[in-house]
Kinemage of the C-alpha trace (Angstrom):
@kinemage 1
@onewidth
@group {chain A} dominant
@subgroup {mainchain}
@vectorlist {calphas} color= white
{ca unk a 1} P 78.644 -163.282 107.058
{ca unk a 2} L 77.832 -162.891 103.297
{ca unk a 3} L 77.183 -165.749 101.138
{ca unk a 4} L 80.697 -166.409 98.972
{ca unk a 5} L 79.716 -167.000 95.250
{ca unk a 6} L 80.348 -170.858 94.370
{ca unk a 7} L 84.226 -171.526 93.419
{ca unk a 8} L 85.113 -173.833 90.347
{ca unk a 9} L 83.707 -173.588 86.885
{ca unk a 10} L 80.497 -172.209 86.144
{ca unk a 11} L 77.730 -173.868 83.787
{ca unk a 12} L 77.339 -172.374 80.811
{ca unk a 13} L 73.642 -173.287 80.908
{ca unk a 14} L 73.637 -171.653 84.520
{ca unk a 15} L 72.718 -168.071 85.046
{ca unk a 16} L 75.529 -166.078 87.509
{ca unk a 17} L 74.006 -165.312 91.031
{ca unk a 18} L 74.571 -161.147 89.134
{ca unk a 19} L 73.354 -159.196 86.155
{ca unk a 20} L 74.291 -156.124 83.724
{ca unk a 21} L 71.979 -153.455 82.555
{ca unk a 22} L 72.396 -152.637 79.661
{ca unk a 23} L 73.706 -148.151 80.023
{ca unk a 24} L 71.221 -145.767 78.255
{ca unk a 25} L 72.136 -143.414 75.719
{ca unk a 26} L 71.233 -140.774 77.749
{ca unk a 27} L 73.905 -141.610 80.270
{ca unk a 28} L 76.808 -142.238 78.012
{ca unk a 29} L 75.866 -138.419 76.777
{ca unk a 30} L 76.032 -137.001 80.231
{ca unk a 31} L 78.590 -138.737 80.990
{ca unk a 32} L 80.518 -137.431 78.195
{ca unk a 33} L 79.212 -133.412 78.247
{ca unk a 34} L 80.005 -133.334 81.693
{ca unk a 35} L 83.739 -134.808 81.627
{ca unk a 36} L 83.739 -131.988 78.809
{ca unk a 37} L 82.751 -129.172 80.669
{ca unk a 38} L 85.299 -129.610 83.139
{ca unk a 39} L 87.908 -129.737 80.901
{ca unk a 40} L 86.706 -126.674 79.974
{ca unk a 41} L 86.539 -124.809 82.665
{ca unk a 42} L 90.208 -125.967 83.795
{ca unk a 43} L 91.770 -124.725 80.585
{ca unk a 44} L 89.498 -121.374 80.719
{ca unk a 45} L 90.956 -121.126 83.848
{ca unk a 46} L 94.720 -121.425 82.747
{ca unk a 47} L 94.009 -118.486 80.395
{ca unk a 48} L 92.194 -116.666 82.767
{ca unk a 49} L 94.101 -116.972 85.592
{ca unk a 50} L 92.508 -118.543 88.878
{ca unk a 51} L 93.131 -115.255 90.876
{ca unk a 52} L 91.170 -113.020 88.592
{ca unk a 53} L 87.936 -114.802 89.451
{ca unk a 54} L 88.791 -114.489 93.239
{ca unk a 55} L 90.006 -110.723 93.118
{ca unk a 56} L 88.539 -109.291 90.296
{ca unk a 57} L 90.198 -106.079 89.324
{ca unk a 58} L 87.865 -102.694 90.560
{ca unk a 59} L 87.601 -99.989 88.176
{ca unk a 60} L 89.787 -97.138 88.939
{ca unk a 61} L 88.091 -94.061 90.539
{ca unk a 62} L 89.858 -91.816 87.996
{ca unk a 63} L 88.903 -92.105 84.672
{ca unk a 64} L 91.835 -92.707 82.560
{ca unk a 65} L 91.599 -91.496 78.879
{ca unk a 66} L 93.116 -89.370 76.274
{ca unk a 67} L 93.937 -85.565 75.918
{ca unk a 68} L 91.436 -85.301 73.377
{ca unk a 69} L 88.223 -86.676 75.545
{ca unk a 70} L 89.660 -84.214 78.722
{ca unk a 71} L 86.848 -81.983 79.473
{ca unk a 72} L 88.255 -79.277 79.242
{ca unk a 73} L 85.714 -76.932 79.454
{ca unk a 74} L 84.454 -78.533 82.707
{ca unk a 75} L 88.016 -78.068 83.772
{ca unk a 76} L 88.015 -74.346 82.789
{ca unk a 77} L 84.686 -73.568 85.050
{ca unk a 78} L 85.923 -75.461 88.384
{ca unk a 79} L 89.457 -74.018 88.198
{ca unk a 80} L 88.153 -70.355 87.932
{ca unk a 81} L 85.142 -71.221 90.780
{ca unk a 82} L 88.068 -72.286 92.531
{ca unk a 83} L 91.279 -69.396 91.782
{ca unk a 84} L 88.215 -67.272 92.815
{ca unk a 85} L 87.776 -69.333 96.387
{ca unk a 86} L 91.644 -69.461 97.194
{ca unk a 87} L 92.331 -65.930 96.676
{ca unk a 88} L 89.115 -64.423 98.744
{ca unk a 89} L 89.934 -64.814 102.848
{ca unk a 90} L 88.380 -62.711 105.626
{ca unk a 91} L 89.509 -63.113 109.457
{ca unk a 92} L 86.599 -62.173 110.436
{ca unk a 93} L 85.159 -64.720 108.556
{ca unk a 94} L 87.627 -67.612 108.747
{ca unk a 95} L 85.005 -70.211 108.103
{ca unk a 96} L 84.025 -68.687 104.846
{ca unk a 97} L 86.921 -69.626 102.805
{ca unk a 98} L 87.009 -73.396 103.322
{ca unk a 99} L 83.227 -74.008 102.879
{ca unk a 100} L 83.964 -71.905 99.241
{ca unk a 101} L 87.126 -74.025 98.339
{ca unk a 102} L 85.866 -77.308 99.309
{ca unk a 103} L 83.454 -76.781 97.088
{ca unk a 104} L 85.566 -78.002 94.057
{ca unk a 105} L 88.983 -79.583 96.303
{ca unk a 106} L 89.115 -83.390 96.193
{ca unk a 107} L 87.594 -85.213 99.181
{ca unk a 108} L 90.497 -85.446 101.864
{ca unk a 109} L 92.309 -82.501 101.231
{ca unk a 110} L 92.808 -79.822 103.861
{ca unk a 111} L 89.892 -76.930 102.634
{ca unk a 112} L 92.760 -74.494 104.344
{ca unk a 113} L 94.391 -74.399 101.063
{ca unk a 114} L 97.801 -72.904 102.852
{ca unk a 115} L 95.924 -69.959 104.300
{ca unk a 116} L 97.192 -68.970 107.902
{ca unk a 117} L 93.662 -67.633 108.900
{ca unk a 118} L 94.670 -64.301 108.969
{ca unk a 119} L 94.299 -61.056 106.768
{ca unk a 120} L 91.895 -59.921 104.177
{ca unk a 121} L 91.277 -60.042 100.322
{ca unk a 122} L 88.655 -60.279 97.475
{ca unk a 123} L 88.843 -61.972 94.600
{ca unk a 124} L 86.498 -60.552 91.738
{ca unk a 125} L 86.406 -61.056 88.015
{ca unk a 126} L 88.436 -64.052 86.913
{ca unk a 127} L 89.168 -65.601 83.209
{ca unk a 128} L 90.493 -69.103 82.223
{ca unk a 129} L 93.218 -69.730 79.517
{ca unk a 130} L 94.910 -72.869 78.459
{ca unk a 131} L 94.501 -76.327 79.649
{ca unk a 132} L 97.891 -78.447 79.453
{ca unk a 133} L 96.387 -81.840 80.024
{ca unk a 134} L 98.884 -84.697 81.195
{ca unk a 135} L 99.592 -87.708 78.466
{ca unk a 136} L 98.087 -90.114 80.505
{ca unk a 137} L 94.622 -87.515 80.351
{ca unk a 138} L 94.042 -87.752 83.908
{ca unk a 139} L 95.335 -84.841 85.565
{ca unk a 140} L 95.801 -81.291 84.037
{ca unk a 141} L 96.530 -77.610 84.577
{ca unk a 142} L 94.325 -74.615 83.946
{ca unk a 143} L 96.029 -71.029 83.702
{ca unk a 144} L 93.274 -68.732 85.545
{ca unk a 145} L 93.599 -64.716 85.893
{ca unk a 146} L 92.818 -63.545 88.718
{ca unk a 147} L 91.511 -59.887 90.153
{ca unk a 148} L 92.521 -59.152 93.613
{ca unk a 149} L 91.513 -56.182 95.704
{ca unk a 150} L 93.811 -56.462 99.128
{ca unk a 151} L 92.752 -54.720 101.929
{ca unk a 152} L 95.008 -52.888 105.369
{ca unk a 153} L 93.255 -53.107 108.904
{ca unk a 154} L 92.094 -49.605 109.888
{ca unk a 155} L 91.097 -49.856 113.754
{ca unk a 156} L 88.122 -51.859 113.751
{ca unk a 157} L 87.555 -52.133 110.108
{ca unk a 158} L 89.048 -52.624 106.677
{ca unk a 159} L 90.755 -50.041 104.415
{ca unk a 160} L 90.764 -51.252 100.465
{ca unk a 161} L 93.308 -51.434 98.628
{ca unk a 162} L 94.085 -50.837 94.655
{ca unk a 163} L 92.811 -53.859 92.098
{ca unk a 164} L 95.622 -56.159 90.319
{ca unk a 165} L 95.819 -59.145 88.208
{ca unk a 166} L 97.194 -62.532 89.534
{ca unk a 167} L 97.757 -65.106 87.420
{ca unk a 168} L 97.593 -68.795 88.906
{ca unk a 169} L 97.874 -72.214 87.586
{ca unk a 170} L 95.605 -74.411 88.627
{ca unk a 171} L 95.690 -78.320 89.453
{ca unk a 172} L 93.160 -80.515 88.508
{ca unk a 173} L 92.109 -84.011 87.982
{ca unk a 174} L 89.192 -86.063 86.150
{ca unk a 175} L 87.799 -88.878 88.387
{ca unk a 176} L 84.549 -90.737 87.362
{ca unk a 177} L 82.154 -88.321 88.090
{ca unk a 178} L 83.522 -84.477 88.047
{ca unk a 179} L 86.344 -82.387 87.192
{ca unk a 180} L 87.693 -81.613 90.825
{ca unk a 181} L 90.770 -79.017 92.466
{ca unk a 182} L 93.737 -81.733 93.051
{ca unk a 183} L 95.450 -79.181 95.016
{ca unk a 184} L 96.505 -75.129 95.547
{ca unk a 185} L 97.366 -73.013 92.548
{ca unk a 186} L 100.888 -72.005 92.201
{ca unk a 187} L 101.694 -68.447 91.190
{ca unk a 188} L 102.479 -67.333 87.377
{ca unk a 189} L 104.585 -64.450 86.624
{ca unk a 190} L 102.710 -62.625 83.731
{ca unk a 191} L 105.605 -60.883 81.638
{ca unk a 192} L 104.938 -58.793 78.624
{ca unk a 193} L 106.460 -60.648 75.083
{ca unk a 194} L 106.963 -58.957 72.013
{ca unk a 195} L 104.729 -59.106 69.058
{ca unk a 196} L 105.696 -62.256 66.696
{ca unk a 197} L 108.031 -61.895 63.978
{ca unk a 198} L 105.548 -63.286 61.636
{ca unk a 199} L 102.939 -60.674 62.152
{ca unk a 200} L 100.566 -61.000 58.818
{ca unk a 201} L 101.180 -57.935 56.447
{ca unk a 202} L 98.100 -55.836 55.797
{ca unk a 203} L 98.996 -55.654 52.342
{ca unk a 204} L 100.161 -52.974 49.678
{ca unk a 205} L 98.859 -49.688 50.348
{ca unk a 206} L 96.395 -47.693 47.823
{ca unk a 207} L 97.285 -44.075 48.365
{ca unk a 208} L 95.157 -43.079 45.350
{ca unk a 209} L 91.798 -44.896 46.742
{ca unk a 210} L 93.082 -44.167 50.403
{ca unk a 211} L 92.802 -40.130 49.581
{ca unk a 212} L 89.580 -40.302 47.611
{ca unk a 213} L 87.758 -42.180 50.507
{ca unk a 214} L 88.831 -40.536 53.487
{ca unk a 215} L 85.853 -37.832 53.862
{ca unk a 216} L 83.530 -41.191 53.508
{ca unk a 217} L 85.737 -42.767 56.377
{ca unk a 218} L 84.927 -40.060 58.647
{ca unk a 219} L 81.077 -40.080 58.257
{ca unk a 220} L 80.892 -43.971 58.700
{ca unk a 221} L 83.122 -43.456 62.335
{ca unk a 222} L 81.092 -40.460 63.412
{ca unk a 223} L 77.788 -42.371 62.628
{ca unk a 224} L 79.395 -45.653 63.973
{ca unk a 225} L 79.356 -43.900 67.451
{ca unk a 226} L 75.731 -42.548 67.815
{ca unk a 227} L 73.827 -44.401 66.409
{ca unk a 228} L 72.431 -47.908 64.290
{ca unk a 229} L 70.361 -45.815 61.705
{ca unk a 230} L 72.960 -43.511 60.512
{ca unk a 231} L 75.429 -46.558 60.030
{ca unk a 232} L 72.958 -48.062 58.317
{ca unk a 233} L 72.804 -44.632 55.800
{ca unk a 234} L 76.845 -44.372 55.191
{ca unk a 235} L 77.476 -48.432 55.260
{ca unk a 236} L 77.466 -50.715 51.972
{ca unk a 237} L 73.982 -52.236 51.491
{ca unk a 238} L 73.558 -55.149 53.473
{ca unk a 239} L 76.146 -54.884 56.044
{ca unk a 240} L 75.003 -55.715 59.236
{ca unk a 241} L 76.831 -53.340 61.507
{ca unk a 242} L 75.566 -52.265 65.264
{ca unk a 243} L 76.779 -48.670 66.225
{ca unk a 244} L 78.528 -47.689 69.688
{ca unk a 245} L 75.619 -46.770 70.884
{ca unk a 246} L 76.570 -42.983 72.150
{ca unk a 247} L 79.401 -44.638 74.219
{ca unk a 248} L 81.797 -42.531 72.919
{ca unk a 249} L 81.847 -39.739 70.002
{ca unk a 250} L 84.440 -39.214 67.522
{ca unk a 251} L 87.208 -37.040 67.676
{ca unk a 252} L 89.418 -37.769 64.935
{ca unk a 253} L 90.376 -40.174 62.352
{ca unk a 254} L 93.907 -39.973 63.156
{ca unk a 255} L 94.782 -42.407 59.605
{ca unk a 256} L 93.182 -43.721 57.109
{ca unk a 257} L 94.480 -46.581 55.006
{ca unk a 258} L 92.921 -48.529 52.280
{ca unk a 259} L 94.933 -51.498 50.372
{ca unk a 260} L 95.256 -52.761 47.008
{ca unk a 261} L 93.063 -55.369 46.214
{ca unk a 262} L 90.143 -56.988 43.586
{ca unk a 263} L 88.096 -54.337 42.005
{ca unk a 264} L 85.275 -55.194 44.382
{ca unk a 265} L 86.387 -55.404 48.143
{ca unk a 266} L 88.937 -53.939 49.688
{ca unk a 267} L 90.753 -53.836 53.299
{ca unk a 268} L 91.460 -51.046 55.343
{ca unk a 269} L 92.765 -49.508 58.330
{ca unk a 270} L 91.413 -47.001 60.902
{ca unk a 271} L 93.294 -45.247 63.505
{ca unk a 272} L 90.697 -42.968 65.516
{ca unk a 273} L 90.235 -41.249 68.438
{ca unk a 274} L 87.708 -41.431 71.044
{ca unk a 275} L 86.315 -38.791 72.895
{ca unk a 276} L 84.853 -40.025 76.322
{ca unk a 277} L 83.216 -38.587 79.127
{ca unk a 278} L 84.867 -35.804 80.162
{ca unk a 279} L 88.372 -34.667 78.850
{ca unk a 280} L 88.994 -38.757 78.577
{ca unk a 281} L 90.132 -39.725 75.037
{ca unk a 282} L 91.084 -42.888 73.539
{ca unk a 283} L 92.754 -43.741 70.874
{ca unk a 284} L 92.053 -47.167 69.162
{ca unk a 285} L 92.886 -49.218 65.780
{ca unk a 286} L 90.214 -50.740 63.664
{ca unk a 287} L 90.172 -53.179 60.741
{ca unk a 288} L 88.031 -52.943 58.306
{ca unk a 289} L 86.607 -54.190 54.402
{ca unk a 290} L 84.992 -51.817 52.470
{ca unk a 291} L 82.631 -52.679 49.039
{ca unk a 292} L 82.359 -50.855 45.955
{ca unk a 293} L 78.715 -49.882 44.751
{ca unk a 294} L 76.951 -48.707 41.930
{ca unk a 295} L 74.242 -46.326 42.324
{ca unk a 296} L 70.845 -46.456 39.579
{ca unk a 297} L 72.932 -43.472 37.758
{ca unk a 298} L 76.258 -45.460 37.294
{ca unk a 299} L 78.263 -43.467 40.505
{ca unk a 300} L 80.643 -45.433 42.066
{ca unk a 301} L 81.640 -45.318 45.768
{ca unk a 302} L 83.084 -47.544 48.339
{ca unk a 303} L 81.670 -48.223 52.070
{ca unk a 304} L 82.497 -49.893 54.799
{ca unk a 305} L 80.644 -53.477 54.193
{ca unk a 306} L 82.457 -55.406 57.991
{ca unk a 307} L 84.142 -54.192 60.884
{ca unk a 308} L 86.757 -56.245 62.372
């Protein structure tokens, strides 16, 4: 049994059987910082929220962001690679097509891309258009024209067909590390629209300037066709103007227009005729500014200083 302390009234003059120690500074500080730091942390954790440091939220695998940081050029390039993949299929090649269109599909989508296996087609030169990204900038669609060649079985082999355009819209979507197909392209009719009413006016026509310089219009378009030297003798000095190259030689100017203008430059108008190999002929519109220059005696002419 323990030994009870004595009962009754103590002596002052009489030490108790017990002492104090005096605390340390130290102590009292720890004491203190540490009953701080767990307030602390409980009200951090109010804010916070308890679950967030249990479950922290992941990062998306999609990279959410505006229309204006889209890539859209990256977009552009895997939506053609891929128009170009959908539309080319070959039964005796079945394989072929889905090792080409997985290429750019998402991970997880069927590389069959709709295509029954059977049949045969080529898809060869292809162009991207617009991008319409979506508001959130995630997902988007890329307009891609497309040419086909189809081909008709012929006993054992393949008969080919005549070339067309088809014009598909592409799906796409921007996770964190490519631009990637979200899906098959849908077909786009591809209607012909009329020119805008607000078609920019070429301006006031100069009849007087238009007659003097036609003779000087003809020499710069039959030169324009052979060759860079002779453009370089009929142009306005200093125009940097590459020729056709023999391509094509002239066959007429079918009109001529120059406008009104500053006493120095003016625009112009070309309608001429091709002549190609053959009988072929083509007729097609130029614009172009012409220059007025002095020569050392004081004659005045104007040339053709830009095309286009």
């Amino acid at each position: 049994m323990a030994p009870q302390p004595p009962r009754g009234p103590v002596d002052p003059g009489q030490q108790p059987p017990w002492s104090t120690e005096p605390e340390s500074s130290f102590s009292t500080w720890a004491r203190r910082f540490f009953r701080g730091l767990v307030v602390a942390v409980l009200l951090l954790a109010a804010i916070s929220g308890v679950r967030s440091w249990i479950r922290p939220n992941n990062p998306p695998d999609t990279v959410v962001t505006n229309q204006s940081g889209f890539p859209a050029d990256e977009a552009r390039a895997v939506a053609t690679r891929y128009a170009v993949s959908y539309l080319n299929w070959d039964e005796d090649k079945p394989e072929a097509r889905p090792a080409q269109v997985g290429i750019d599909l998402a991970a997880g989508l069927d590389a069959r891309a709709g295509w029954n296996g059977r049949g045969k087609q080529t898809a060869n030169a292809a162009y991207p258009g617009e991008v319409e990204v979506d508001p959130g900038g995630v997902t988007a669609v890329v307009d891609v024209r497309v040419q086909v060649r189809p081909f008709t079985k012929k006993g054992r082999g393949w008969a080919g067909g005549d070339y067309s355009w088809q014009r598909v819209s592409v799906p796409v979507a921007r996770t964190s590390s490519r631009v990637v197909a979200s899906g098959p392209p849908t077909f786009v009719a591809d209607a012909r629209v009329a020119l805008p009413d607000n078609m920019p006016d070429a301006g006031v026509p100069d009849d007087d300037l238009t007659a003097a310089t036609l003779k000087d219009a003809e020499a710069f378009f039959s030169a324009y066709a052979e060759s860079d030297a002779k453009v370089e003798a009929v142009a306005a000095p200093g125009a940097e103007i590459r020729s056709l190259n023999g391509v094509v030689k002239l066959g007429d100017l079918k009109n001529w227009q120059v406008f009104t203008g500053n006493e120095d430059e003016r625009k112009a108008t070309a309608s001429v005729t091709w002549a190609g190999t053959g009988d072929t002929t083509l007729d097609q519109t130029y614009q172009l500014t012409l220059r007025r220059t002095v020569a050392a005696n004081g004659a005045q002419r104007w040339q053709v200083a830009a095309v286009g």
